[in-house]
C-alpha positions as a printed NumPy array, in Angstrom:
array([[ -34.741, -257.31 ,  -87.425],
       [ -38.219, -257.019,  -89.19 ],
       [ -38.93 , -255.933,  -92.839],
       [ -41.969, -255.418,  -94.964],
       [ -42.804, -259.126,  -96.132],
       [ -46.546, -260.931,  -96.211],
       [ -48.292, -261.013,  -92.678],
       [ -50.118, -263.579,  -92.912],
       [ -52.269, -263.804,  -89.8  ],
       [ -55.543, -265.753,  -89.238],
       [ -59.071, -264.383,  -89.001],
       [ -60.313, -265.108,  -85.379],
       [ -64.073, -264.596,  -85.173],
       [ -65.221, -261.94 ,  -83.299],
       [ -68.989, -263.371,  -82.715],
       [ -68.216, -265.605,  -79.296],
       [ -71.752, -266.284,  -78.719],
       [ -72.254, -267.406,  -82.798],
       [ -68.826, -269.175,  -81.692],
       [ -70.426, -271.171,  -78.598],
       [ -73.986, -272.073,  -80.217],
       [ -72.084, -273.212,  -82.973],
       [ -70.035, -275.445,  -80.435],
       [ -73.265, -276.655,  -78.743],
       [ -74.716, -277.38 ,  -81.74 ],
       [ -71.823, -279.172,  -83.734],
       [ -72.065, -281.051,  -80.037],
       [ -75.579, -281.902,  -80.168],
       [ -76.017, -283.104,  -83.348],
       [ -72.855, -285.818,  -82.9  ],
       [ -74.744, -286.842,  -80.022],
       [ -77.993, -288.046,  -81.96 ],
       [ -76.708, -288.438,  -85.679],
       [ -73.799, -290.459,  -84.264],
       [ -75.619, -293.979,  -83.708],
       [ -77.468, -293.578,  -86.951],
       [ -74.652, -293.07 ,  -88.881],
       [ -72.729, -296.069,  -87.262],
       [ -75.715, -298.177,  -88.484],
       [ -75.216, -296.711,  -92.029],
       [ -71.566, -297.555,  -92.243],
       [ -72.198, -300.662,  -90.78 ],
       [ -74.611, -302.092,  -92.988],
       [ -72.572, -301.187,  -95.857],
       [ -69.166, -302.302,  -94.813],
       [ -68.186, -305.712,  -93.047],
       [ -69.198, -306.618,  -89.387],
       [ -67.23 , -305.538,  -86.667],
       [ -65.548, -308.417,  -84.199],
       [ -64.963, -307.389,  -80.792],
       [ -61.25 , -307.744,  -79.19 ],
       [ -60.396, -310.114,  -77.258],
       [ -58.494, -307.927,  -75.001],
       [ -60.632, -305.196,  -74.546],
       [ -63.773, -305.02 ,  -73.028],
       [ -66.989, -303.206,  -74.686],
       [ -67.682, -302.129,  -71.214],
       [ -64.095, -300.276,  -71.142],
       [ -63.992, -298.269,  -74.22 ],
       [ -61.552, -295.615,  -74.583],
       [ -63.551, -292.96 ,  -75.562],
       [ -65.506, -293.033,  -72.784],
       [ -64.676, -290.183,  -70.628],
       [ -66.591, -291.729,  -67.51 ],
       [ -63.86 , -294.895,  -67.815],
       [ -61.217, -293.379,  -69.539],
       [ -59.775, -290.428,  -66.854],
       [ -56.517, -290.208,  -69.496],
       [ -58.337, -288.872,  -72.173],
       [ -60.801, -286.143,  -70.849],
       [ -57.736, -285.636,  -67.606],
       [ -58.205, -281.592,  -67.095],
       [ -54.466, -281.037,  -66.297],
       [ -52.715, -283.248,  -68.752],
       [ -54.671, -281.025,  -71.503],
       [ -54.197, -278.001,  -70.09 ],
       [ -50.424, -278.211,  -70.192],
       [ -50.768, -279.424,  -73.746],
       [ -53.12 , -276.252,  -74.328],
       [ -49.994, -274.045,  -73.833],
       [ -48.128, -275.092,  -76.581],
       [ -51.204, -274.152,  -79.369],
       [ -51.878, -271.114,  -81.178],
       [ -54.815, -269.446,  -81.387],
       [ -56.776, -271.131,  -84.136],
       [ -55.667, -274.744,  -83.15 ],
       [ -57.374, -273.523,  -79.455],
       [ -60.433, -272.596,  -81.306],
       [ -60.442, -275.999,  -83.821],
       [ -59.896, -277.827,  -80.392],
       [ -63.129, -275.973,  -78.485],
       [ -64.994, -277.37 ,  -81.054],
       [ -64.191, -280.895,  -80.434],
       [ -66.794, -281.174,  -77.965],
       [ -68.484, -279.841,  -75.05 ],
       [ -65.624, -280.363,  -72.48 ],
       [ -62.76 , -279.246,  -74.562],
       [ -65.126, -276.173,  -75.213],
       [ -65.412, -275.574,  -71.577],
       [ -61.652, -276.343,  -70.782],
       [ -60.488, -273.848,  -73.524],
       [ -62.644, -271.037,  -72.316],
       [ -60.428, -271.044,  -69.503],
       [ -58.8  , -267.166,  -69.094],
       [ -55.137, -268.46 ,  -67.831],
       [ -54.87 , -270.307,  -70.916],
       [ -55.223, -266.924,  -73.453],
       [ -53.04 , -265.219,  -71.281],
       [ -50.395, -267.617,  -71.214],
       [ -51.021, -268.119,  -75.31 ],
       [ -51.11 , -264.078,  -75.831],
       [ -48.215, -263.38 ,  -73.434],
       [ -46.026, -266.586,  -75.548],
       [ -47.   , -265.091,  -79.286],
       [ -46.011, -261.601,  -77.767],
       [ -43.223, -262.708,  -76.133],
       [ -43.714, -260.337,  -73.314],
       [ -43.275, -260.407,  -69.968],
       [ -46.903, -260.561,  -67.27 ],
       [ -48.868, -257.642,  -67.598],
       [ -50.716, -256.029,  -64.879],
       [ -54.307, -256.177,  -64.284],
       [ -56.231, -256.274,  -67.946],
       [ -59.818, -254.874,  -68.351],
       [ -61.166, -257.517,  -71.134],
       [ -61.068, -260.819,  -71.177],
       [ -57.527, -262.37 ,  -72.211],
       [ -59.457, -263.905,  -75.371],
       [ -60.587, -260.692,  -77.015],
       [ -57.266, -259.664,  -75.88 ],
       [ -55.677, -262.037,  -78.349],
       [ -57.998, -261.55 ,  -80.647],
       [ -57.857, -257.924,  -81.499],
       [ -53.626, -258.801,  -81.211],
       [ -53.517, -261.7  ,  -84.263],
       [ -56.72 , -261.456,  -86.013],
       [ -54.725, -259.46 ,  -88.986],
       [ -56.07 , -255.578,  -88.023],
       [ -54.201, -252.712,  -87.329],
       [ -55.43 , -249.033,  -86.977],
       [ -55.746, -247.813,  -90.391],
       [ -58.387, -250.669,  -90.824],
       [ -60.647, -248.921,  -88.713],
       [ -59.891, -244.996,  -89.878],
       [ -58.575, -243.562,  -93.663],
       [ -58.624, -246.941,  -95.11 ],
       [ -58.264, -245.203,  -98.495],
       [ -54.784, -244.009,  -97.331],
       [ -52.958, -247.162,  -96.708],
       [ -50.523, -248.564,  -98.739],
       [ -49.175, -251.566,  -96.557],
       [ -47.623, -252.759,  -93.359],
       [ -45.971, -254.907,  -90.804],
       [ -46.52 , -255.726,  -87.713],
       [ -43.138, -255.689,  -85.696],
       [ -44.071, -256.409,  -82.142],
       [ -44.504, -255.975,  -79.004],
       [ -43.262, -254.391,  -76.035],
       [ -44.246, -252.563,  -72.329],
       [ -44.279, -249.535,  -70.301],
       [ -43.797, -250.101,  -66.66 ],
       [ -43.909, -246.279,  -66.308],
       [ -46.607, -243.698,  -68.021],
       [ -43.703, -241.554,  -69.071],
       [ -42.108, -242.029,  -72.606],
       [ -39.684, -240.552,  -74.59 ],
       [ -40.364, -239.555,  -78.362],
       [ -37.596, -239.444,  -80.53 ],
       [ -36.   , -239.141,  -84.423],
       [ -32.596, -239.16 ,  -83.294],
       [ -31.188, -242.564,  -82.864],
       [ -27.568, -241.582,  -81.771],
       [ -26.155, -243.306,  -78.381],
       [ -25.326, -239.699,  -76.92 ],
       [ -29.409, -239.624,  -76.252],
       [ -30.745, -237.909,  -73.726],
       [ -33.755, -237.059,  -72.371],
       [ -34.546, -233.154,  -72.776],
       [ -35.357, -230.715,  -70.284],
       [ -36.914, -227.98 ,  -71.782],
       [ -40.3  , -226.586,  -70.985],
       [ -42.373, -227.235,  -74.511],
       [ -42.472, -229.628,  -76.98 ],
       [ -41.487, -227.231,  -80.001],
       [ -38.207, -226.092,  -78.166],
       [ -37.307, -230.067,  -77.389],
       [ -37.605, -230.885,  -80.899],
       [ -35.88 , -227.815,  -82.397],
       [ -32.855, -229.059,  -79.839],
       [ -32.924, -232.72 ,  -79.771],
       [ -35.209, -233.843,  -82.076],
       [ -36.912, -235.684,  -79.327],
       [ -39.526, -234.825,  -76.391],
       [ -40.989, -236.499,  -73.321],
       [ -44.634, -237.472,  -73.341],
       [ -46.451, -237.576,  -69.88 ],
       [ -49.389, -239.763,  -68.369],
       [ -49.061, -242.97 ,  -70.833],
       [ -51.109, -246.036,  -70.253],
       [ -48.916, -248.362,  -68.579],
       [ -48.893, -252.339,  -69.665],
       [ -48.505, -254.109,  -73.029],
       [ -48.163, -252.107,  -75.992],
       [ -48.468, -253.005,  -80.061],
       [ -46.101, -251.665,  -82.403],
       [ -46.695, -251.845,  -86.359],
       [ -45.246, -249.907,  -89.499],
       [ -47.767, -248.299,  -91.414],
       [ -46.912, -247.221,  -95.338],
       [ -50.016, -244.754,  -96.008],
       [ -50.24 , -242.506,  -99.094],
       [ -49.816, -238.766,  -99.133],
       [ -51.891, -237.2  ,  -96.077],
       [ -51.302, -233.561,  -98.267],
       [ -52.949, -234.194, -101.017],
       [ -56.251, -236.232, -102.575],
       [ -54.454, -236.778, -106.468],
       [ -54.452, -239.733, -107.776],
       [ -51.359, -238.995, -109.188],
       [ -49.158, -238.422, -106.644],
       [ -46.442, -241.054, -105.932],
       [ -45.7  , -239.146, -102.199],
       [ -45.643, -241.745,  -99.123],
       [ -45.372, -241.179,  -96.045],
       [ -43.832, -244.088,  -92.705],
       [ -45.738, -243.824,  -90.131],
       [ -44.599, -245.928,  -86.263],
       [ -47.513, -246.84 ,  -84.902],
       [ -47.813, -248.075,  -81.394],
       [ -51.072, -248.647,  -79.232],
       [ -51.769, -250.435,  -76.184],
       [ -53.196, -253.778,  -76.492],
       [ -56.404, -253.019,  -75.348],
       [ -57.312, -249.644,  -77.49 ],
       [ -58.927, -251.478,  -80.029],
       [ -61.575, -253.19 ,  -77.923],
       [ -62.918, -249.627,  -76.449],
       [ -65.965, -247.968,  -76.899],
       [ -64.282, -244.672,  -77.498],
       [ -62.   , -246.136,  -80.314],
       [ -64.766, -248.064,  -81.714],
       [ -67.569, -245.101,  -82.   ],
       [ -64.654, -242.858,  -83.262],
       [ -64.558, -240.197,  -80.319],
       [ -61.312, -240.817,  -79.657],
       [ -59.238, -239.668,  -81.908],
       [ -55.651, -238.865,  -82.969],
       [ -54.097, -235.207,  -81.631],
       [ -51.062, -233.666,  -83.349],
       [ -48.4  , -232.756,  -80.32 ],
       [ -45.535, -231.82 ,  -82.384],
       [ -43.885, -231.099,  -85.614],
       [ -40.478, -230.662,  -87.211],
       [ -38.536, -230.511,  -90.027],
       [ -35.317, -231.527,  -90.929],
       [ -34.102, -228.691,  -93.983],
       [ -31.218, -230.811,  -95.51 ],
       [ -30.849, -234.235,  -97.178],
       [ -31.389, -236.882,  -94.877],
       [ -29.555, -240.565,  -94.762],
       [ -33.059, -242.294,  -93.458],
       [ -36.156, -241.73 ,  -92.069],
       [ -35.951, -242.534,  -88.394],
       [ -38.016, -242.845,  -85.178],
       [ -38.146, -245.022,  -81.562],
       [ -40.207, -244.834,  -78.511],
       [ -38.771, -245.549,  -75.288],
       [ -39.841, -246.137,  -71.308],
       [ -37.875, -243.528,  -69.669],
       [ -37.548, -246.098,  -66.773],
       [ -36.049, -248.369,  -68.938],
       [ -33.766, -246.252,  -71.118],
       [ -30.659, -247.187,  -69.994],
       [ -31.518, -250.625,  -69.332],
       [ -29.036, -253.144,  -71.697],
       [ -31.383, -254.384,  -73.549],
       [ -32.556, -251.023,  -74.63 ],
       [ -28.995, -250.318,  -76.004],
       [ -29.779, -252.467,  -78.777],
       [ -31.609, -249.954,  -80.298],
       [ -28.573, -247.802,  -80.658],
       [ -26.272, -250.932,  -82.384],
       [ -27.461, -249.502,  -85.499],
       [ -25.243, -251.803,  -87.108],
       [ -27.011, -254.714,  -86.392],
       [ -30.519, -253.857,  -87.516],
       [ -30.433, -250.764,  -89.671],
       [ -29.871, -252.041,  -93.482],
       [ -26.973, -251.593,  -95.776],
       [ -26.203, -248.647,  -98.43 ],
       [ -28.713, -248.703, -100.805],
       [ -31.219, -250.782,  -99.306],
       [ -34.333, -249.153,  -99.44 ],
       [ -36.456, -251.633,  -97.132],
       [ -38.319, -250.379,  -93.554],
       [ -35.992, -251.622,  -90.915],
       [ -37.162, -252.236,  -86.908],
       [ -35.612, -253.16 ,  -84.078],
       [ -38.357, -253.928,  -80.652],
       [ -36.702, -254.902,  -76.922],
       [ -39.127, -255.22 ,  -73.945],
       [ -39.012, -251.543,  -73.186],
       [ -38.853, -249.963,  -76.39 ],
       [ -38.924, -249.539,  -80.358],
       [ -37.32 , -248.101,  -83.347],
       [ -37.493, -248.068,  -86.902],
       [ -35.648, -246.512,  -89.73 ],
       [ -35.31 , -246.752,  -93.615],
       [ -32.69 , -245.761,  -95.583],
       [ -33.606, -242.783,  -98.255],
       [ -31.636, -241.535, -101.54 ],
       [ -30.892, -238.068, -102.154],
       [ -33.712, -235.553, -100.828],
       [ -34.793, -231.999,  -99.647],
       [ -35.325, -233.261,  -96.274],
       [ -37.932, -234.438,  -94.177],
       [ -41.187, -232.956,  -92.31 ],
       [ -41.622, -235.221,  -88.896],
       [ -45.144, -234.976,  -86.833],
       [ -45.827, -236.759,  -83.709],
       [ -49.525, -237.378,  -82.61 ],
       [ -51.463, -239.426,  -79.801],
       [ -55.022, -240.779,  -79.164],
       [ -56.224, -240.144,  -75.279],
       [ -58.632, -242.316,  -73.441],
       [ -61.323, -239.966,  -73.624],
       [ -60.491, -236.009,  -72.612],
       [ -57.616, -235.685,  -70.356],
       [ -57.343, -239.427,  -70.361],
       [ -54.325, -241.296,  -70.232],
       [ -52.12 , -241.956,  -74.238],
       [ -53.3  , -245.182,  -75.762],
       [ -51.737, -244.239,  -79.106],
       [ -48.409, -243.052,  -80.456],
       [ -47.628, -242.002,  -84.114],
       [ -44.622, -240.578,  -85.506],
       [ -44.944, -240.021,  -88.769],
       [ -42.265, -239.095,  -91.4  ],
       [ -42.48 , -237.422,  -95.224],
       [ -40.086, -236.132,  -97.435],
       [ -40.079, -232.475,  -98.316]])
């Protein structure tokens, strides 16, 4: 269960080749300030006495005597228990630590971990930038209508294994997927629809609380929740970053009577009867209590869901839109988006 709380989330630079000059550098200038400053400390401080049981010609910090200390396997298994800025802090040690943490199997393992997903297929960037665009605090409205967000939460992540997925504000157990020919007449029935040719792999979801999308007043208190869900990659494209993709409304619909919350999931189709989906419909165990008026989620490997309780109102007006990889590409974005009447 997730709800809106400070995300606090580390700022991972985005200039890798500033990142490695500045490793090279920091490097370099150990390497010939090091004896000088030795000599400075030394002059001021006591002499130094040599051990008796160690040898000068055996130091530890030698890495050409020392294979425990600079041994490639014994840090790479202790690699995979760091986050991402201790991995960075580390790179900068030194030359071979840089070199050892540029290693891709290492990102992957450390984005897959702070996912907690299972292995993805085949990735087109770099497992680095990968984690990158995941933890380094953005989210889509940074890019687009920054002067309409309010605040949000990051709740997860979680996968398609099949490109179809099923859109939905109905979070009953008697769900099922609809068969009619349009998207209007699926809604108008089940409040739900099936969405074709989705970007299979690892997918982001985050709640987004953005002001009124009606209106420009300053004055108007009108919110609306929006479930926002992207694959992991969108954000490093050239299509997202130039701003020619961009976000298509599919459907609409309105609910014309007071509604208990403000609800919406995504699902795998392949997956939606799996067991662990079926935690999504234990509303009991995620949803929150009478008269608590906090963003609720709920994420499983295959799927997602949010909800938020809501006091008396006219009802609510429910619109569903995706981002494509270019025309006729495959959905890299989901939105469903809800607002009171």
């Amino acid at each position: 269960m997730t709800s809106f709380k400070n995300h606090q989330v580390f700022k991972f630079s985005r200039n890798y080749k500033k990142w490695k000059e500045l490793a090279v550098q920091i490097t370099c200038e150990r390497r010939s300030e090091g004896s000088r400053e030795m000599g400075k400390r030394l002059r001021r401080d006591r002499s130094v006495c040599t051990c008796s049981r160690i040898s000068p010609r055996q130091s530890p910090v030698d890495p050409q005597s020392s294979n425990f200390c600079y041994e490639a396997d014994i840090w790479t298994a202790i690699m995979k228990f760091l986050d991402g800025p201790s991995l960075m802090m580390l790179g900068l040690t030194n030359k071979w630590f840089y070199n050892l943490v540029m290693d891709e199997s290492i990102w992957k393992f450390s984005c897959l971990r702070d996912l907690q997903v299972p292995e993805s297929e085949k990735v087109s960037f770099k497992w680095m930038h990968i984690y990158s665009s995941a933890f380094d605090g953005s989210h889509s409205y940074t890019f687009r209508q920054q002067e309409k967000h309010i605040d949000w939460m990051r709740i997860g992540a979680f996968s398609f294994d099949s490109p179809q997925a099923l859109l939905t504000e109905n979070l009953s157990t008697s769900l099922r997927i609809p068969k009619e020919d349009n998207v209007d007449k699926m809604l108008k029935s089940h409040g739900s629809f099936v969405l074709k040719n989705i970007k299979t792999g690892i997918w982001i979801a985050d709640l987004q609380l953005v002001r009124c999308p009606v209106c420009d007043l300053n004055s108007c208190d009108g919110t609306m929740q929006v479930l926002d869900a992207r694959h992991i990659e969108l954000f490093l494209n050239q299509g997202y970053q130039d701003g020619s993709w961009e976000y298509q409304l599919v459907g609409s619909h309105d609910i014309k009577q007071s509604a208990d919350g403000a609800s919406g999931a995504i699902f795998d189709i392949k997956h939606l009867n799996d067991s662990s989906t079926s935690a999504i419909f234990g509303l009991s165990s995620w949803v929150g209590k009478p008269k608590d008026w906090q963003p609720k989620a709920m994420i499983t490997y295959h799927a997602v869901a949010v909800n938020t309780n809501l006091q008396k109102n006219d009802g609510l007006h429910i619109k569903y839109h995706i981002m494509r990889a270019g025309v006729d590409g495959e959905i890299v974005s989901i939105r469903i988006s809800q607002q009171l009447l």
